[in-house]
C-alpha positions in Angstrom: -12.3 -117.3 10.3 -10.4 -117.3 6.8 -9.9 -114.2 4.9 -11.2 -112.1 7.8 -8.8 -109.1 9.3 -7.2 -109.2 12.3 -5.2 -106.1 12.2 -7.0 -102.6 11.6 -4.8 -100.4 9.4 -5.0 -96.5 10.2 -4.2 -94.2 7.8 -0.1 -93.5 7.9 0.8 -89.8 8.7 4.0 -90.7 6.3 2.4 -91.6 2.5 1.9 -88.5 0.8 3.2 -85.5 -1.6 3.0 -81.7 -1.3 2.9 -79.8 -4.5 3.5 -75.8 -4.8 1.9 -74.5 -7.6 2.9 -78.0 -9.5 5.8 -78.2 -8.5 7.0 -81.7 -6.2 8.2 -80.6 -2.8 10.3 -83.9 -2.8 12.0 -83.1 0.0 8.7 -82.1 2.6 8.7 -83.6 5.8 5.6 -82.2 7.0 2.5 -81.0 5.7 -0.8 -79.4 7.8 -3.5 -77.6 6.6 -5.9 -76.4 9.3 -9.6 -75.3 8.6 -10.1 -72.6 11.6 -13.8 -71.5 11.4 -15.5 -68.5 12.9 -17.5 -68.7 15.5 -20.4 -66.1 17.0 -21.7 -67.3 19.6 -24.8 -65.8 22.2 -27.7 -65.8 24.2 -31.5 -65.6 24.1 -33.4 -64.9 26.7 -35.3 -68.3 28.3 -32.5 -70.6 26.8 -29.8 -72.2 29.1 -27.6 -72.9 26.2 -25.5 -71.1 23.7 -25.8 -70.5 20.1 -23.4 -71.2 17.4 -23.1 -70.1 13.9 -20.0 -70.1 11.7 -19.8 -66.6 10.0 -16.1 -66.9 8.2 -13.1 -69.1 8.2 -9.5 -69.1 8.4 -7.5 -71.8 6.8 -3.6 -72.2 7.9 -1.0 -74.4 6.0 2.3 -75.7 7.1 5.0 -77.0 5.1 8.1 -78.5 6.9 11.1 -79.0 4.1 14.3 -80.1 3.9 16.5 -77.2 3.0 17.3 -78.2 -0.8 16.2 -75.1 -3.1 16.6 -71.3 -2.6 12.2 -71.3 -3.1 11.5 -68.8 -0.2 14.5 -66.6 -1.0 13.5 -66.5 -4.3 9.8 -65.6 -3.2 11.6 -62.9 -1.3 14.1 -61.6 -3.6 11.0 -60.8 -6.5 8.5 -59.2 -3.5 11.4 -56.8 -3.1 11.9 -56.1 -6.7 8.3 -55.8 -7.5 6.1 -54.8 -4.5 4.0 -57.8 -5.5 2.9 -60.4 -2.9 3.4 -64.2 -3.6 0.4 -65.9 -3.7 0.6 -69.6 -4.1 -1.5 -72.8 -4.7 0.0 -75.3 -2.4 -1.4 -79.2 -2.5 -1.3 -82.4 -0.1 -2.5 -85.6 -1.4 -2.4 -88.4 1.2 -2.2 -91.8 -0.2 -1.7 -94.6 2.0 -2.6 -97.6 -0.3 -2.2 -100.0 2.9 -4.4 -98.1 5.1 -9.0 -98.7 5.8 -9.0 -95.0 4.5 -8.2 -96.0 1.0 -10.0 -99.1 0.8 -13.2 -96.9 1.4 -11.9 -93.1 0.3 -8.8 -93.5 -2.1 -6.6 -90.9 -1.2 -7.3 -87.6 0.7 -6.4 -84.6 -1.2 -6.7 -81.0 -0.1 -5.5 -77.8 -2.5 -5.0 -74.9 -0.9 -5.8 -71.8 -2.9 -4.3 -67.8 -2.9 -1.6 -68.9 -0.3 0.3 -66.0 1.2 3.4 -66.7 3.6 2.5 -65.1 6.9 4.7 -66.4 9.2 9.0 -65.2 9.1 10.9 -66.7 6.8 14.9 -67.3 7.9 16.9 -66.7 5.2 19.9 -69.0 6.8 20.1 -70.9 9.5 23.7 -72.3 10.9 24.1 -73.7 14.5 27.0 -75.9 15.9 24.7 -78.1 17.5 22.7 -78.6 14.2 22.9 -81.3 11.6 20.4 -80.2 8.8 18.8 -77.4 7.9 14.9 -77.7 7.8 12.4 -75.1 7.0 9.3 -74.6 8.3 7.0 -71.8 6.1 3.7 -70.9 7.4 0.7 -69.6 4.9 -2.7 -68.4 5.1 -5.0 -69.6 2.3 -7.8 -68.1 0.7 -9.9 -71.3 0.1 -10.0 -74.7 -0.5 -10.7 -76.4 -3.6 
């Protein structure tokens, strides 16, 4: 049958960019944004089964890097100068051009709002069985837009 597919062509985990407030991450290696939602859950008398509602949500980011800038450092350096914590608007847009996904979608894009660090942060990292330095930063967002 001409013109008709033969391969299907899931979306690739590799085309993509991660911004921080703007600014290119060029060197990101891994990007995960998480939506963790808040579940109560309970009984009623004569029902077998459970009840679920979603009363709040959680939502966790991950960016992997390439050590190439002192970013975190300097994120650091001015919480310990002014008290104040960073807050940040991190973004991920996904756009495999070769993929089902953006024949139907375009790309998938997520921005993460009032992102706070919450995981540690090492400040250097040397090992003689290393090759290159990578960092991996965990925040928590305030919402998604």
């Amino acid at each position: 049958m001409a013109g008709e597919r033969v391969n299907r062509s899931p979306l690739s985990a590799r085309e993509g960019k991660v911004y921080l407030d703007g600014v290119l991450i060029a060197d990101a290696c891994k990007f995960l944004v998480v939506f963790k939602p808040t579940v109560w859950s309970g009984k009623q008398l004569s029902e077998r089964g459970t009840n679920r509602r979603w009363i709040g949500y959680d939502i966790e980011v991950t960016v992997e890097e390439w050590k190439t800038t002192r970013r975190y450092r300097g994120m650091i350096d001015e919480y310990l100068k002014s008290g104040k914590t960073p807050e940040l608007t991190i973004q991920g847009i996904q756009d495999d051009k070769n993929s089902d996904f953006y024949d139907v979608n375009k790309s998938e894009e997520v921005t993460c709002i009032g992102c706070v660090p919450t995981d540690d942060i090492n400040l250097i990292d040397m090992d003689t069985e290393g090759d290159v330095v990578k960092e991996s930063i965990k925040f928590g967002a305030k919402d998604l837009v």
